[in-house]
Structure formats: C-alpha cells, structure tokens
TORMAR-864503 format. One record per residue: residue in three letters; z, x, y of N, C-alpha, C in turn. Coordinates in steps of 0.05 Angstrom, whole numbers, padded with zeros to 5 digits, always signed. Layout:
alaZXYZXYZXY
...
This chain:
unk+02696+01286+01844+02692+01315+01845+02684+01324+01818
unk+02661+01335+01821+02645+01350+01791+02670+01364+01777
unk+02678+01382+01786+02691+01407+01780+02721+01404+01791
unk+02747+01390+01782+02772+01390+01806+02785+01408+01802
unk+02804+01420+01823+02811+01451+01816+02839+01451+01790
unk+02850+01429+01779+02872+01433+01762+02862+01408+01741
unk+02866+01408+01713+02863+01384+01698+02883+01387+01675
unk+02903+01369+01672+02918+01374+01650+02914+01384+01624
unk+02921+01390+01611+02897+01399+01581+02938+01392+01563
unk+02912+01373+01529+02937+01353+01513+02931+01374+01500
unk+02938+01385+01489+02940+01391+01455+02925+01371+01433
unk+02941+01352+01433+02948+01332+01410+02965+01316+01398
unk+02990+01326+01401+03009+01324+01392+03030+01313+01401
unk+03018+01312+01437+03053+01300+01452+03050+01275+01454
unk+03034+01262+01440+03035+01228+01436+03062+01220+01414
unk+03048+01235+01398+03066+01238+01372+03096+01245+01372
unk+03101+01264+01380+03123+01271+01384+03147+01258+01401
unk+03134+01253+01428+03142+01227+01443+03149+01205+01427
unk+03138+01194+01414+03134+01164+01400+03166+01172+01370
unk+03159+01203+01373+03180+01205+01342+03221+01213+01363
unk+03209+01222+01381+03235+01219+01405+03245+01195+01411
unk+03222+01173+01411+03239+01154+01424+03248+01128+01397
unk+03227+01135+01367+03241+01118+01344+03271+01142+01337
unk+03273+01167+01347+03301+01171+01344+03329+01162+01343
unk+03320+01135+01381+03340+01126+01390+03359+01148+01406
unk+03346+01173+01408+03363+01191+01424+03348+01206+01444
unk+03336+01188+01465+03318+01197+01487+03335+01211+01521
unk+03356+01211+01515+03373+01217+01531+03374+01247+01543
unk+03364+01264+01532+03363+01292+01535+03383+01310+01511
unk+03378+01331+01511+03393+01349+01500+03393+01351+01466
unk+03371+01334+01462+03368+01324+01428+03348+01341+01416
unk+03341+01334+01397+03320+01346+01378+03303+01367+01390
unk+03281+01349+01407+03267+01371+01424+03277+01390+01441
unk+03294+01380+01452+03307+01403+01481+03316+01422+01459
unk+03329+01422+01438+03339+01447+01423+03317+01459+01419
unk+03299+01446+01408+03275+01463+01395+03250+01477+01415
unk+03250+01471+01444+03243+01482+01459+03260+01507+01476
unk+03283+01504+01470+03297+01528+01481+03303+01546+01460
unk+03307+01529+01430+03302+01556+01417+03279+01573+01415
unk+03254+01560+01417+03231+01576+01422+03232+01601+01437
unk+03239+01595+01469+03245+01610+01486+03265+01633+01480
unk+03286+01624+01468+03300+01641+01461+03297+01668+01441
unk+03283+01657+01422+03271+01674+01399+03253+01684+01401
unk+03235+01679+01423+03205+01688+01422+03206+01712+01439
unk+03222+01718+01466+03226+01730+01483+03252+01738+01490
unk+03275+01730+01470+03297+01750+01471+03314+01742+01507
unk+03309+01719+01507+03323+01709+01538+03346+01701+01515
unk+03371+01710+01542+03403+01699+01530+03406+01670+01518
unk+03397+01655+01552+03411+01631+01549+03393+01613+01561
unk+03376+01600+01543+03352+01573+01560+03364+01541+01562
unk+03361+01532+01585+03364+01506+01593+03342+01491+01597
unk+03329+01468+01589+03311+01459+01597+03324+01445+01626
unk+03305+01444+01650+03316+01424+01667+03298+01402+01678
unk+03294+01386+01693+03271+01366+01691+03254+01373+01720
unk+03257+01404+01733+03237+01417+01749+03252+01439+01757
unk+03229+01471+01765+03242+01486+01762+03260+01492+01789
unk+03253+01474+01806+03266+01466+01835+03304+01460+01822
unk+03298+01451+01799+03329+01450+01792+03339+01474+01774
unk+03326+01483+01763+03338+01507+01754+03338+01529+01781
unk+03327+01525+01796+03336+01549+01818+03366+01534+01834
unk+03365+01510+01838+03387+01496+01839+03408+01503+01824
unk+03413+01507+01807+03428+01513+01780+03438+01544+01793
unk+03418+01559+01798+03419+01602+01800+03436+01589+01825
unk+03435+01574+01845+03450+01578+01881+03468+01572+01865
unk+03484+01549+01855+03512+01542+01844+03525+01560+01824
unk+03510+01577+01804+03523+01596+01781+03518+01622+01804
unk+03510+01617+01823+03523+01653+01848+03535+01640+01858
unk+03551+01619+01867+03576+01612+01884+03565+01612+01905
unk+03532+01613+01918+03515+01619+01946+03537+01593+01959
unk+03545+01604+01991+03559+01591+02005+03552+01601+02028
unk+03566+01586+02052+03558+01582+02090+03559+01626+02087
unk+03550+01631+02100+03554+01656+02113+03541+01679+02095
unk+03530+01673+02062+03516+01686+02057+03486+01690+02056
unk+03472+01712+02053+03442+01716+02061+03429+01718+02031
unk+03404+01704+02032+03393+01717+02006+03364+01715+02018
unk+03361+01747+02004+03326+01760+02020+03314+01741+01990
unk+03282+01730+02001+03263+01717+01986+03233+01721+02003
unk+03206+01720+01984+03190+01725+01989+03181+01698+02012
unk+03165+01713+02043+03152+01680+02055+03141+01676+02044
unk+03120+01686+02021+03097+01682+02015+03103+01666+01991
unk+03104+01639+01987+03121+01617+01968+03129+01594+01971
unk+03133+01575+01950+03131+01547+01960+03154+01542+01969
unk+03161+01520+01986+03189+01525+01994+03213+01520+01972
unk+03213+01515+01951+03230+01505+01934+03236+01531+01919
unk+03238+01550+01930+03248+01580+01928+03271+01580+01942
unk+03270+01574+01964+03285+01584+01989+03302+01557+01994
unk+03290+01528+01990+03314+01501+01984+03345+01500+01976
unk+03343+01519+01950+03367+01508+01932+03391+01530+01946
unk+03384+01551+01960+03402+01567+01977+03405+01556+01993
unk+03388+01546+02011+03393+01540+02038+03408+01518+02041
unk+03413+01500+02023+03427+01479+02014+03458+01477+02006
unk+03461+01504+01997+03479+01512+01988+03502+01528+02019
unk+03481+01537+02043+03501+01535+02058+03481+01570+02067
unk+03468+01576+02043+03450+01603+02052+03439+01612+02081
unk+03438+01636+02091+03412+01637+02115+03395+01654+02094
unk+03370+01647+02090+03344+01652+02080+03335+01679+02103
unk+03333+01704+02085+03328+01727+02101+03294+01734+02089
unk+03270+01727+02109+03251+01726+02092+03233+01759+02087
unk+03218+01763+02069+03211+01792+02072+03186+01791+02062
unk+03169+01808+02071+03141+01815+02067+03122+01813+02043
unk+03106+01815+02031+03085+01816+02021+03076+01845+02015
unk+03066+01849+01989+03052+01874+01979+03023+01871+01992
unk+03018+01897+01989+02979+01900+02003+02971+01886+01984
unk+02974+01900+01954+02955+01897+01930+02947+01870+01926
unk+02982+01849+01932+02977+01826+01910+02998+01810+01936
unk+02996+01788+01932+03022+01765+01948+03048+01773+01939
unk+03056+01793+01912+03091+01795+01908+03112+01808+01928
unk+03140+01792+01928+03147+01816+01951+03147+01846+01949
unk+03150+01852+01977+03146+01886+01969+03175+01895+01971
unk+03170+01912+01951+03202+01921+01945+03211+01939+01967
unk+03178+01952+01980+03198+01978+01991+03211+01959+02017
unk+03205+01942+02025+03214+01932+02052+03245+01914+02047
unk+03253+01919+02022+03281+01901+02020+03303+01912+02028
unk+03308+01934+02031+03326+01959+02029+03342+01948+02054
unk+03319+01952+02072+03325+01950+02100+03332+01917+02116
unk+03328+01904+02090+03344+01876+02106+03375+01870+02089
unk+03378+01885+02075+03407+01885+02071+03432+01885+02087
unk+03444+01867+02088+03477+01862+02099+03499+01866+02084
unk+03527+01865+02094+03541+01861+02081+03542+01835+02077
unk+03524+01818+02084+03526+01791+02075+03510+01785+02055
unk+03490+01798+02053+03474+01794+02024+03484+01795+02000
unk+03473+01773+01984+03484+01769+01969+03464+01764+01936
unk+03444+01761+01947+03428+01762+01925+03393+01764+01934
unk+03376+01774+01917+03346+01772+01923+03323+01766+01904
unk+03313+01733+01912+03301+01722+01896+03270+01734+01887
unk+03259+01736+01875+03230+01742+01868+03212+01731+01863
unk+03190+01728+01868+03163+01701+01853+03149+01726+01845
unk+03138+01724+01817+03121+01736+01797+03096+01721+01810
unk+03086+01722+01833+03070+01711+01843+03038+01708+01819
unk+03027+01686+01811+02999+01684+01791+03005+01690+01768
unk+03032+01700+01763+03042+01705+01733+03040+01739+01731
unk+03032+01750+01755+03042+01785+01762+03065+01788+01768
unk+03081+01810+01752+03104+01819+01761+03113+01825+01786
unk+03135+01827+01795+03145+01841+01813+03153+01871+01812
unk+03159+01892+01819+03169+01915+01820+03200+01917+01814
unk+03204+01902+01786+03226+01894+01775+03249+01927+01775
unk+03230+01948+01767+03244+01968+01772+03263+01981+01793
unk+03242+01978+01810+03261+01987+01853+03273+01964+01854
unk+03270+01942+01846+03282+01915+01857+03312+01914+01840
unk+03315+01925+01823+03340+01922+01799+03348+01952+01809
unk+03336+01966+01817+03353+01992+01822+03377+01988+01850
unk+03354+01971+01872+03367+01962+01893+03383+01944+01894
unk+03386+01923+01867+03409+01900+01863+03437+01916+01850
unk+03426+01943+01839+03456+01953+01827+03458+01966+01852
unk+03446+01988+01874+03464+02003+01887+03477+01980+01906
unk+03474+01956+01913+03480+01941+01929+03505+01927+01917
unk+03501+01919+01897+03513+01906+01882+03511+01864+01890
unk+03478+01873+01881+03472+01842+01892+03456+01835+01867
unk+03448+01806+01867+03447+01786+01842+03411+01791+01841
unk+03398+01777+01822+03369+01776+01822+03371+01757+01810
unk+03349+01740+01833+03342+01720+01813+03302+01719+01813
unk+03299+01714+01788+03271+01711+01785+03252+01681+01786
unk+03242+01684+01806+03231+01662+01806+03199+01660+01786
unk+03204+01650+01762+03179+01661+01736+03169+01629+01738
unk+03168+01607+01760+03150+01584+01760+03127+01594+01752
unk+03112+01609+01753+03085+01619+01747+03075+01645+01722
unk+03102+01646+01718+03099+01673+01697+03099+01670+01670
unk+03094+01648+01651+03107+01646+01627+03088+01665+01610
unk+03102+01674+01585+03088+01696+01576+03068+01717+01592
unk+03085+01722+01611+03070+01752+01626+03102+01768+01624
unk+03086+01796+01630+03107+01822+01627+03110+01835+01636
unk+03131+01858+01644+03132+01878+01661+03141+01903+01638
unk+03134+01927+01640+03132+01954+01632+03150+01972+01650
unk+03179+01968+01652+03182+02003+01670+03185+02027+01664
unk+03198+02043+01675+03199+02064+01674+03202+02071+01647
unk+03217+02065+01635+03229+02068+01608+03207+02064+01585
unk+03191+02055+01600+03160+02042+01575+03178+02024+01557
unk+03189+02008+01567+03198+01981+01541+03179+01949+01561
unk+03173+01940+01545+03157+01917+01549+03174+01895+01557
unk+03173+01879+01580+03194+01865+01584+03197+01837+01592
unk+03192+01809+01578+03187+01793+01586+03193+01788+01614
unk+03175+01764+01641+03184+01760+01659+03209+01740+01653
unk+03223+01740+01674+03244+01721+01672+03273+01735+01649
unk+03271+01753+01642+03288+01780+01625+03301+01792+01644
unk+03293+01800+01671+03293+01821+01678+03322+01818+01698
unk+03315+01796+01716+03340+01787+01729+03365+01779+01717
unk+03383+01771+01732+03415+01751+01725+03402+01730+01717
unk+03386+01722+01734+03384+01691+01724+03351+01695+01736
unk+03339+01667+01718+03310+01658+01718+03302+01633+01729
unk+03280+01617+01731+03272+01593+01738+03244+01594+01730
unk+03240+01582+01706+03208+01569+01706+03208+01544+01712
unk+03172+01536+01703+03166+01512+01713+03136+01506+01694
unk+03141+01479+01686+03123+01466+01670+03109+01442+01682
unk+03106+01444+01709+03089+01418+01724+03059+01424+01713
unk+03048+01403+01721+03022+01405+01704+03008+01421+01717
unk+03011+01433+01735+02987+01456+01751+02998+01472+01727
unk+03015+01483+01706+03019+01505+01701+03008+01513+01674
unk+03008+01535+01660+03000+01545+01631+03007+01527+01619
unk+03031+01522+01610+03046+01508+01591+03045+01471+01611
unk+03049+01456+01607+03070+01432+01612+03078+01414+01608
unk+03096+01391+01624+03108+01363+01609+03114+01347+01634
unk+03078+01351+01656+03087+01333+01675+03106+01350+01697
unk+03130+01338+01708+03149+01348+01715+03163+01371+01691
unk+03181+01386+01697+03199+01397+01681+03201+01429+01696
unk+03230+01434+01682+03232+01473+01685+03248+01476+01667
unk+03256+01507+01673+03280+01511+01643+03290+01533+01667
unk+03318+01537+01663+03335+01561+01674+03339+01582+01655
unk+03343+01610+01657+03344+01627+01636+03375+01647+01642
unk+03386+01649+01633+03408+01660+01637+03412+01684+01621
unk+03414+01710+01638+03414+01740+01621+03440+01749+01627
unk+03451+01740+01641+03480+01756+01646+03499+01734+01634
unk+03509+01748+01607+03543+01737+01597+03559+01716+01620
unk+03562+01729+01644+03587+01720+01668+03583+01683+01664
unk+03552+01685+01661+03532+01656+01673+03537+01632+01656
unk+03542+01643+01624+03531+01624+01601+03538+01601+01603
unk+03575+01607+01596+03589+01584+01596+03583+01554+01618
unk+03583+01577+01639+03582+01551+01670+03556+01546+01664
unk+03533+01547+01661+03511+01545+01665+03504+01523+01653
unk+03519+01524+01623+03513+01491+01610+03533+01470+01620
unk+03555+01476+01635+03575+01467+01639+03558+01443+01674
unk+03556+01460+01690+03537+01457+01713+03509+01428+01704
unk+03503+01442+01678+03475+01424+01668+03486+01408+01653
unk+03511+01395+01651+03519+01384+01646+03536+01355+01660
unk+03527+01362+01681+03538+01337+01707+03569+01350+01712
unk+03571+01373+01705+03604+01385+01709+03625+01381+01690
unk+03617+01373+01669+03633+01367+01646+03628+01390+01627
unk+03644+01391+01611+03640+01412+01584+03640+01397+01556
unk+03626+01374+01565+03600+01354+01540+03591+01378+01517
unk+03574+01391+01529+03560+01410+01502+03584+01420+01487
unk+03602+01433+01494+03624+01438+01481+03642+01424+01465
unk+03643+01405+01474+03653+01379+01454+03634+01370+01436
unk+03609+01376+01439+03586+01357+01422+03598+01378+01401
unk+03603+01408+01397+03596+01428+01387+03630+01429+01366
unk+03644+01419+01376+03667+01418+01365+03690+01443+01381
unk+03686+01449+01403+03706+01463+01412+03725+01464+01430
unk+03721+01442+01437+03739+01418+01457+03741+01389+01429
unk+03774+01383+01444+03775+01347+01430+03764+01328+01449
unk+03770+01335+01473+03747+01311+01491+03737+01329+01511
unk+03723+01319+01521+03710+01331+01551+03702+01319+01570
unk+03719+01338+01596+03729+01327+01620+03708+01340+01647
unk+03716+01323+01666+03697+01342+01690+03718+01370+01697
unk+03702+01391+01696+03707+01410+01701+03709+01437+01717
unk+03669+01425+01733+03661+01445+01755+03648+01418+01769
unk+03637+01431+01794+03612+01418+01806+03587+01425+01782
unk+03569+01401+01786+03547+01405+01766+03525+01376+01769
unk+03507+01377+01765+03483+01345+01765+03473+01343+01736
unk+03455+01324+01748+03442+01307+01718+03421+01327+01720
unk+03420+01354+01715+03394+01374+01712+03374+01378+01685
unk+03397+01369+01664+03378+01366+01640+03353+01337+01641
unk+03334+01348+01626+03315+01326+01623+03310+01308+01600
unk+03293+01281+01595+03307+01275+01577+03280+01282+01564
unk+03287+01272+01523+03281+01283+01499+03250+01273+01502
unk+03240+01259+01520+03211+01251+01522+03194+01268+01535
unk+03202+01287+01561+03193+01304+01569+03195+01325+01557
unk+03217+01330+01541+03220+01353+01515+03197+01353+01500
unk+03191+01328+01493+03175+01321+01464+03145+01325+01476
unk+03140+01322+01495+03119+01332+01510+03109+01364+01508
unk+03135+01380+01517+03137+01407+01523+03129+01417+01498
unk+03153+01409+01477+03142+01416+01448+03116+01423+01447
unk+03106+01398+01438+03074+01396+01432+03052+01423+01447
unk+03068+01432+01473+03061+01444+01488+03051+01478+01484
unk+03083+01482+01473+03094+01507+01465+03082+01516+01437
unk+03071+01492+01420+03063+01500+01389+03040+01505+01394
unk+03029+01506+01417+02997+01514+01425+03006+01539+01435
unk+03018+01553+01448+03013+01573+01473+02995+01592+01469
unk+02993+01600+01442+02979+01622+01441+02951+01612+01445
unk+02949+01590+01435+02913+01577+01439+02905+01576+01469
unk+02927+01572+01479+02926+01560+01509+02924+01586+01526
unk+02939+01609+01521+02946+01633+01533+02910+01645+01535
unk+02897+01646+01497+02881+01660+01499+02854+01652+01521
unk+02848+01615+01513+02828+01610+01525+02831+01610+01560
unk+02853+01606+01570+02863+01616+01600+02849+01641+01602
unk+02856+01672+01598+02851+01695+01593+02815+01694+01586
unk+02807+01690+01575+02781+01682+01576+02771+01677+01596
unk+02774+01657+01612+02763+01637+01631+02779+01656+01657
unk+02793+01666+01656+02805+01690+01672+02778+01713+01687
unk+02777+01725+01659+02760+01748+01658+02734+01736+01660
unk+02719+01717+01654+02695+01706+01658+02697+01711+01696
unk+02718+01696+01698+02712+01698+01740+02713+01730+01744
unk+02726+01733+01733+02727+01766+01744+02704+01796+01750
unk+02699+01786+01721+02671+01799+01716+02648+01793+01726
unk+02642+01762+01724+02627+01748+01755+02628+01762+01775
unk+02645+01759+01784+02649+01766+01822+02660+01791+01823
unk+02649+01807+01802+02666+01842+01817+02642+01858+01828
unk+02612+01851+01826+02589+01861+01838+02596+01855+01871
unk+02601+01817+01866+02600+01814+01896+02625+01818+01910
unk+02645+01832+01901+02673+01841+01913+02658+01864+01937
unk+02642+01885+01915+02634+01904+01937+02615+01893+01960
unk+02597+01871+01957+02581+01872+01978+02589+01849+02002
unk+02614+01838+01992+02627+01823+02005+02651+01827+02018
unk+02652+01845+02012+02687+01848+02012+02715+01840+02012
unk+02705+01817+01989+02729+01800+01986+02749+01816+01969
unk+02769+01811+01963+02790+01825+01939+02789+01805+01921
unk+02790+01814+01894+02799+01803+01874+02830+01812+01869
unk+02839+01786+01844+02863+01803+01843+02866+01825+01830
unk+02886+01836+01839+02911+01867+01828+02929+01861+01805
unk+02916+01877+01783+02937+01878+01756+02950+01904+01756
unk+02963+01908+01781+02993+01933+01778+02988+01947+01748
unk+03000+01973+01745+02987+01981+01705+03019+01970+01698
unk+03041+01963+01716+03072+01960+01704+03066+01935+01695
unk+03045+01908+01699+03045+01884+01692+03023+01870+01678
unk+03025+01851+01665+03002+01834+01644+02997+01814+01662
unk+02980+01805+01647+02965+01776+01666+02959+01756+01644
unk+02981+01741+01666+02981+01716+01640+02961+01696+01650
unk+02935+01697+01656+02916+01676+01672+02921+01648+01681
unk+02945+01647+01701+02958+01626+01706+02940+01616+01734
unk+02932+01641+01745+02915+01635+01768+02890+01650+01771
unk+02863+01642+01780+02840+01665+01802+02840+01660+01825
unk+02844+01679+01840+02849+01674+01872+02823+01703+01876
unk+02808+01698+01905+02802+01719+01925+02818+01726+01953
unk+02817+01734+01959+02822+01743+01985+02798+01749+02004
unk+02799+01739+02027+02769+01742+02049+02782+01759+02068
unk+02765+01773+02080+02767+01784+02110+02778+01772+02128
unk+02771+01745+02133+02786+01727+02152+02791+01693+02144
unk+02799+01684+02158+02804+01653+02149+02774+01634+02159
unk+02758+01653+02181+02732+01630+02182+02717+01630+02156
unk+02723+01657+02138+02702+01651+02112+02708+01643+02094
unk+02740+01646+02095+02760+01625+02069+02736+01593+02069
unk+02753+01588+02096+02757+01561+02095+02716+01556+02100
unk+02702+01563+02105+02670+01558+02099+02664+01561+02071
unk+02676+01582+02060+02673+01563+02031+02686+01546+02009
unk+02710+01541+02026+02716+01518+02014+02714+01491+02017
unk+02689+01499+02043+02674+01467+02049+02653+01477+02030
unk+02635+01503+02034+02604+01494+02009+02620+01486+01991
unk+02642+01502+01974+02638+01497+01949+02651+01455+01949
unk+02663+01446+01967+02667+01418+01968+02642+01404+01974
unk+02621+01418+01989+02602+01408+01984+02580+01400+01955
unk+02584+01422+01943+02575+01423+01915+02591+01407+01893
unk+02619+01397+01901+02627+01378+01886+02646+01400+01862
unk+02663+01426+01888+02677+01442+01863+02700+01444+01886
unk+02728+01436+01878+02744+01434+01887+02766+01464+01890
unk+02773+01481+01904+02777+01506+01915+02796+01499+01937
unk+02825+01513+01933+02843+01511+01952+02849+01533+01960
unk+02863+01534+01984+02881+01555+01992+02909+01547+01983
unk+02923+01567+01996+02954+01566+01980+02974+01563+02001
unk+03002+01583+01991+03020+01586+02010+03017+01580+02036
unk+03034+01573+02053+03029+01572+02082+03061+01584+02090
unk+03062+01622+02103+03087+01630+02107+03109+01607+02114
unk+03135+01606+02106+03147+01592+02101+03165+01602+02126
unk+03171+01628+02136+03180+01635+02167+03169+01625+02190
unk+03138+01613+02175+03123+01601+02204+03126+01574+02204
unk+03123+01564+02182+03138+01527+02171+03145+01511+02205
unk+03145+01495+02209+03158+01481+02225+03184+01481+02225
unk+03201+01472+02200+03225+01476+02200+03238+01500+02202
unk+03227+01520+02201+03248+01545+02190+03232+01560+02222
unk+03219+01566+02232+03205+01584+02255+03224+01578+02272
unk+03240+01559+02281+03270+01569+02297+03287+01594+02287
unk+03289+01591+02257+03315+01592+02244+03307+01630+02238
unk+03276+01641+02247+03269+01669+02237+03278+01684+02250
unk+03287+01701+02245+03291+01727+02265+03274+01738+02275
unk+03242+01735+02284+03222+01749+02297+03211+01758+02287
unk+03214+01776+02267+03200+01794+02255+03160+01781+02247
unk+03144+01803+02242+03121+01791+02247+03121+01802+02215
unk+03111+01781+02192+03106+01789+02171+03079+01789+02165
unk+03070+01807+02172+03029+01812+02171+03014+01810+02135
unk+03032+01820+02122+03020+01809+02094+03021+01788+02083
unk+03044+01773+02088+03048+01738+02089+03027+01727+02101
unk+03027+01727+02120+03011+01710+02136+02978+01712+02127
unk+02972+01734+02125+02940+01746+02122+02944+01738+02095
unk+02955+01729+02075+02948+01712+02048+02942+01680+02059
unk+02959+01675+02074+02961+01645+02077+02940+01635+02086
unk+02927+01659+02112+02903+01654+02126+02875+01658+02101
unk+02884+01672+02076+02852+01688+02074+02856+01685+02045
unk+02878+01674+02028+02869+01670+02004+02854+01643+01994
unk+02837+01645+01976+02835+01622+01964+02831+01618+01934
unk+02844+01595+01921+02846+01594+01890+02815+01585+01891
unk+02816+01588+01860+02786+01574+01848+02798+01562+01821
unk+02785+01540+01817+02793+01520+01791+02798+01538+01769
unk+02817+01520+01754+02836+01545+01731+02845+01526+01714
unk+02835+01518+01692+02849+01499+01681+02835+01512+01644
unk+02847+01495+01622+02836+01494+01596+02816+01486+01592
unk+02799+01472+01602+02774+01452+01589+02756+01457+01605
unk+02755+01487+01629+02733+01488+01640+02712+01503+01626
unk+02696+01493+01617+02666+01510+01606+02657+01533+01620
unk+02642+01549+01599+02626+01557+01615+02607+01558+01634
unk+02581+01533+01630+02571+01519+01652+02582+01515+01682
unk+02608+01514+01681+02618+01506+01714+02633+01523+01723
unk+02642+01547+01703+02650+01575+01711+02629+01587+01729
unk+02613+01587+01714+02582+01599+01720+02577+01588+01750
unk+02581+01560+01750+02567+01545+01773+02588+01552+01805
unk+02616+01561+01796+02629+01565+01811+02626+01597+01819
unk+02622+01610+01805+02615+01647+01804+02591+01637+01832
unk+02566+01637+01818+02541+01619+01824+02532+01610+01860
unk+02555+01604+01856+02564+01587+01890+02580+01605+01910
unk+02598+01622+01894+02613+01631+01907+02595+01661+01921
unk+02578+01672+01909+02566+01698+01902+02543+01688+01927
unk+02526+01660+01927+02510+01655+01948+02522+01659+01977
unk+02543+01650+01971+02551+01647+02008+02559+01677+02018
C-alpha cells in the first residue's frame, strides 16, 4: 500500500533509552522512566495522580475496581466506541446502559443522559472522541446532582482541552474522578502497547497505586512508610515495565514537535476538502468553540454507507488505505441481546457513514495532496 492509513513515527531516542533501562538492571517497571513519564504528566497538566499502565484497557480496569463497580450496578457509556470502554465494567459485574451520539461530532450527547439514570447508576464514562471534548460541563453538573462518578475515557485526547463556563482552560482527562489514556501506536504519543490512569479525586490515590500494585502497598514500602508490605486489596500486574517506559519517554520529549506537525497535516486535509464539503455534502469534523483539537484524527462523514464504503475501495484502489471506524457496540453480536431496544440513530449513522483518512507523522505533503486529490474526484 502506497499510502497506509497509520505508521509509527521514532523520534530518535527510544533506542537509546531502552538500551540505558535495561544496562540499569531495573527493567521491571516502576523505575527511572515510569517516574519520569508520570512526572511529566503530572507537571505539565496539573493531573493529581498518574500511573503508567501497560494499555489503557487497564487503566479503565483500574477506574471499575477504584468505583467498587459490582453485580447490579449501571454505568451509562457512549455506543459509539471501542469495546474496551464498556469491558472493564461489565466484568466487574456492570449492566452497560448505552447512550447516543451528538449531531455535530461522535461524543456522547449529554442532553440524552439525564434520562437514563437509575437509582442504580452509578457512574458515566466518556470518550473525548478524535481528541474533542465532551460537554464536560452538563456532564459534571449531572454527576454532582446525581451524585455519580465520571470517568474519562482520554485514549484519544492527549494534550487537547476543554474551556467551560468559567473560561478556565482545562486539560482532557482533568475533568473527571478518574481518567484512562492510551499510547498504542495508532496514537499521538506512543510505546507500542501502553496507557496511564489519571486520578483527580483524593478518595482514589492511595488505592490506586495500591490496586497497580498487584494489591500490595509495595510503593509505600519502597518509599519508607510501611516496614514491609503485605497484600492488602484486590489489584493486578497493571504497571508496565521500564522498557516500554523508556520508549514513552523518548516519546513525550518530542510532543510538542509531534503535536505541531499532526496539526499541520490536520488543517492541510481540512482546507482541502472544505470546497468539496459543500458540493458533496460530506461533513467534516466539528471543533465545538468549548474544545481544541489535538489532530489525533481526520474523519468525513457521507450521506450514506454506499458512498463511504465506494470510496474506500477507489481510494484502495489508488493504493491509499482509508478506514471506517466504530461499529455500535448495542448492535455487537454479543451485547444486541443484552440492549434494551432503544434505537440509537446517531451511533449507528457514524458507524454506517464515517470514514478515517491516513493520519500519521511522516505523511508529506505529496500524498496529503494525493489523498485530498482522490477524495474530491469521486
């Protein structure tokens, strides 16, 4: 394939770093690097409490166990999402209450949460869907009058922001109880596999390292505040080790290089294809004025799914690789017993009618062009 739609992009550095992790002799996790990548996080964006974990499938793992999620409680989450949103609850003993889609953009829509509330609810997850916010405002207004948990699902959000009411600028992944990114190589940042959990509520801290700790209170003893350390909670092997750290590193001492030329190659598609938005009438995406765009993704939206999927045979014809995304997760095979009926019409009409276009660091201009180019003919 001329053009494939994801390509890792090195820095430089994570050869190096790697190679200086493992003459450490302390490749085990929780060493050199893992500090120095969560202090990053920590200092750069004013998050409480960062964990690295070795995918962000386990730091949402981590948010079901630090809410106590058990048999008989509900937690509302977007369909429009990969299923490893909706896993680490459902696992936990959750029923997955699923809810709609915004017109503008794939995030959930806040106004439709209100109304799936129980007394069994117990918390409501969010995807910053392409690295766009959610409506962190109605969504945190509705978690206090309810008195229910948020968790943010920021796999796709790193360095993007939300603005509310208040006009204070607000990192994603800030906003909730608890967070979950993700550093797989489809993403801005990565190290291969990997995630990090973010912890903003005090209640969380303690257990949180305790949990990422295989259930022991290890970190506390390393630290001198325990004489030994014992098992203590339920908890797994969620930290990753100092090689995938040393990776991330290398990762993170770029971001801004990485952020800007993303954002570039962003607005290049954009500006391309906003002539033929009107005579086509595809959508581009929606930058809400409450959120930033961290160019994690370019997606269109088509009229229907026969013209999605026709051009994502030309452009496979041309040797440029173009996917679709989500597939509602209420309609899933596994879970379409388990729905309550409801017909979610904005879910679905993404699943049927969006499609990504290649998004990576090292794409030129030449095959930007050739993809604009291609897309604009049909």
């Amino acid at each position: 394939m001329d053009i494939g739609f994801n390509k890792p992009y090195l820095t430089g550095n994570e050869n190096k770093y790697i190679t200086d992790a493992v003459a450490s002799g302390k490749i085990s996790g929780n060493g050199k690097y893992t500090q120095l990548c969560q202090d990053f996080f920590e200092k750069r964006y004013g998050f409480r409490k960062c964990l690295l974990t070795t995918s962000c499938t386990d730091a949402l793992e981590m948010c079901a166990i630090l809410l106590n999620i058990k048999d008989g409680d509900e937690v509302i989450i977007p369909s429009y999402t990969f299923v490893s949103t909706a896993n680490p609850f459902l696992l936990r003993g959750a029923k997955i209450v699923f809810a709609d889609s915004m017109d503008i953009n794939p995030n959930i829509d806040a106004e439709l949460i209100e109304v799936l509330i129980t007394p069994k609810t117990k918390a409501i997850v969010v995807v910053h869907y392409a690295g766009i916010a959610c409506d962190m405002d109605k969504i945190m207004a509705i978690s206090k009058k309810y008195n229910l948990f948020v968790v943010e699902d920021a796999a796709q959000a790193i360095d993007s922001f939300y603005t509310g009411m208040d006009g204070v600028k607000k990192p994603l992944g800030s906003i909730g109880h608890l967070a979950a990114f993700s550093f797989h190589e489809t993403k801005n940042i990565i190290s291969g596999e990997g995630g990090m959990l973010v912890v903003n509520d005090d209640r969380f801290v303690a257990r949180a390292e305790i949990i990422w700790e295989k259930g022991t209170n290890r970190s506390a003893f390393w630290r001198g505040e325990v004489d030994k350390y014992n098992w203590v909670d339920i908890g797994s092997s969620f930290l990753p080790s100092e090689i995938i750290a040393a990776f991330l590193w290398a990762q993170l001492e770029n971001l801004d290089d990485i952020q800007k030329k993303r954002k570039e190659i962003w607005e290049q598609y954009y500006s391309g294809l906003l002539n033929y938005r009107g005579k086509s009438k595809v959508k581009l995406p929606v930058v809400p004025g409450y959120a930033t765009n961290n160019a994690h993704m370019f997606y269109i939206v088509f009229e229907t799914i026969e013209n999605r999927n026709l051009l994502i045979k030309k452009l496979k014809d041309k040797q440029i690789n173009a996917v679709f995304h989500y597939l509602s997760l209420h309609n899933s095979p596994f879970f379409t017993n388990l729905h309550d009926g409801r017909i979610l019409e904005k879910s679905d009409s993404y699943s049927n009618k969006l499609l990504r276009l290649p998004m990576f660091y090292e794409l030129t201009t030449e095959k930007i062009n050739k993809i604009i180019t291609n897309t604009k003919t049909f």
